[in-house]
C-alpha positions as CSV (number, residue, x, y, z in Angstrom):
1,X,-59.2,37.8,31.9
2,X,-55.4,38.6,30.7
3,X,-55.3,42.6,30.6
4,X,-52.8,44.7,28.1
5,X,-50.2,44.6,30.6
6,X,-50.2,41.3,31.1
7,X,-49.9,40.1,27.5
8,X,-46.9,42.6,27.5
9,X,-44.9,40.7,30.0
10,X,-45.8,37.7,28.6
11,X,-44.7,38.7,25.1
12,X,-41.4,39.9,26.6
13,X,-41.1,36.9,28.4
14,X,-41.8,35.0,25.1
15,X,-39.3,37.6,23.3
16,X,-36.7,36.8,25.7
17,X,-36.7,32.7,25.5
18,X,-36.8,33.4,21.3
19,X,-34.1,35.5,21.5
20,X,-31.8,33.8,24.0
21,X,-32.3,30.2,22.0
22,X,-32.0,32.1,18.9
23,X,-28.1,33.1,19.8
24,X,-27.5,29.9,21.5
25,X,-28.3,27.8,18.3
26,X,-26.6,30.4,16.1
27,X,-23.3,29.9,18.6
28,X,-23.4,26.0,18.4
29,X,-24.1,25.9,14.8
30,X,-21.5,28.2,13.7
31,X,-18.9,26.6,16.0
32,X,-20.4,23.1,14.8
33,X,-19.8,24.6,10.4
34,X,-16.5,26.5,11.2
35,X,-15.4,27.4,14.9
36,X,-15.4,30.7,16.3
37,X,-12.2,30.6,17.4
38,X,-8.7,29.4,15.8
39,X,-7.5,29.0,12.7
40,X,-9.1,25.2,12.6
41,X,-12.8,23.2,13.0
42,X,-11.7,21.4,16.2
43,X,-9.7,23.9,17.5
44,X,-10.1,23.1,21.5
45,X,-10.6,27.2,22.3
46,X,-13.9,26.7,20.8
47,X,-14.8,25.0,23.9
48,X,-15.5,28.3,25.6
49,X,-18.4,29.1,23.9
50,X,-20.1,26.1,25.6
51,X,-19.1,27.4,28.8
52,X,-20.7,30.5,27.9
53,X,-23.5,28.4,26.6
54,X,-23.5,26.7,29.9
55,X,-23.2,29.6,32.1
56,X,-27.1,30.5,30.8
57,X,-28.0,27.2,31.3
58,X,-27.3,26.9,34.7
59,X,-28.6,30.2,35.5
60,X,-31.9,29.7,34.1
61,X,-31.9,26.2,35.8
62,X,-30.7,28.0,39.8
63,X,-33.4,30.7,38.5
64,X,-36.2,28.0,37.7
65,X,-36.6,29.8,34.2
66,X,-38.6,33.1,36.9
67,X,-38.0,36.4,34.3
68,X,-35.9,37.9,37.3
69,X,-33.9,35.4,37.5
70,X,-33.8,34.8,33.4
71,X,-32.5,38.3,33.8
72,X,-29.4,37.9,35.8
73,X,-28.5,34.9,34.2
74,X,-28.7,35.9,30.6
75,X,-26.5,39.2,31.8
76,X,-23.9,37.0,33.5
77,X,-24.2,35.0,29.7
78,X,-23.3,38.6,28.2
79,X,-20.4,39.3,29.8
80,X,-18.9,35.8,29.7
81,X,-19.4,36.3,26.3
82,X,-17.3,39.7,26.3
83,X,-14.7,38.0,27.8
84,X,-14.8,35.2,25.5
85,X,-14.4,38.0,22.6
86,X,-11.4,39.7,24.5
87,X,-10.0,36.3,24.6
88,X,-10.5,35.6,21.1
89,X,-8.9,39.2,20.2
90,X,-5.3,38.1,21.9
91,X,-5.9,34.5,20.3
92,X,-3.8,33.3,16.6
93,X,-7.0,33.1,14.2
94,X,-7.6,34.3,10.9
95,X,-10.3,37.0,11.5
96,X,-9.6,40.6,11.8
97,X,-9.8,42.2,14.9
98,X,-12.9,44.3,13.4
99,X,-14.8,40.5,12.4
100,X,-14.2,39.5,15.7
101,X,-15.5,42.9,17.6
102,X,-18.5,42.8,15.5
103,X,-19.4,39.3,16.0
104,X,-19.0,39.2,19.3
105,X,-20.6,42.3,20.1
106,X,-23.7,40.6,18.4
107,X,-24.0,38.2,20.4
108,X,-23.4,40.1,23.4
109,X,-26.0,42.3,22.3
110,X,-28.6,39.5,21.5
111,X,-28.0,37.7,25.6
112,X,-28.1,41.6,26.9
113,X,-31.4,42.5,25.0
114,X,-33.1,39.2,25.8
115,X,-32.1,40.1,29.8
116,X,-33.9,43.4,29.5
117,X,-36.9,41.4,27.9
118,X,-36.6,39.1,31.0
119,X,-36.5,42.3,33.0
120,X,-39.6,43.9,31.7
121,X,-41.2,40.5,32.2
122,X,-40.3,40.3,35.9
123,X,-40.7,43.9,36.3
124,X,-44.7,43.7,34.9
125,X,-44.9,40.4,36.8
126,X,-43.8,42.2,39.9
127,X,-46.5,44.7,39.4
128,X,-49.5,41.9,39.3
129,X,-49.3,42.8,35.5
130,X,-48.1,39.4,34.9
């Protein structure tokens, strides 16, 4: 019988994968409508959001989708993000500075609270809560 702790690691696990795919499909389709990055559609800078993208990918892949390993990767996603936003703060687009702190920082806030979901989930998995 599943105890209260481990339907709380299983919810944060379940948390986690929402919230990661969430941000991923908000990225793509926001790059897809109006790029991210540059002053147009198709500008080729836009491309780094798909390493970003990628960058989670393959970590969950190496981590064989494991919370622990969820964890690291979808940290490592944050801060490619980050530098993906400092990027796009030295490169010619039409958003202020501000628009482009703020919507970065989202996302980077999204991939970094889905890691400590993926955390608590290892962490209450670790435990035999999970």
């Amino acid at each position: 019988m599943m105890g209260l702790r481990d339907l709380r690691g299983d919810i944060a696990y379940r948390f986690g994968i929402g919230l990661a795919l969430t941000a991923a499909f908000v990225i793509v389709w926001m790059n897809a409508a109006a790029g991210l990055m540059g002053i147009e559609d198709d500008d080729p800078a836009n491309l780094l959001y798909a390493g970003v993208l990628g960058i989670g990918l393959v970590g969950a892949i190496i981590a064989r989708f494991q919370p622990g390993g969820l964890a690291r990767a979808l940290f490592a996603t944050a801060l490619a993000h980050a530098v993906v936003g400092g990027i796009a703060l030295s490169y010619p687009n039409t958003a202020s500075p501000v628009q482009i702190g703020l919507l970065h920082g989202l996302f980077v806030a999204l991939f970094a609270v889905a890691g400590f979901l993926f955390r608590y989930a290892a962490a209450a998995e670790v435990q035999g809560f999970g």
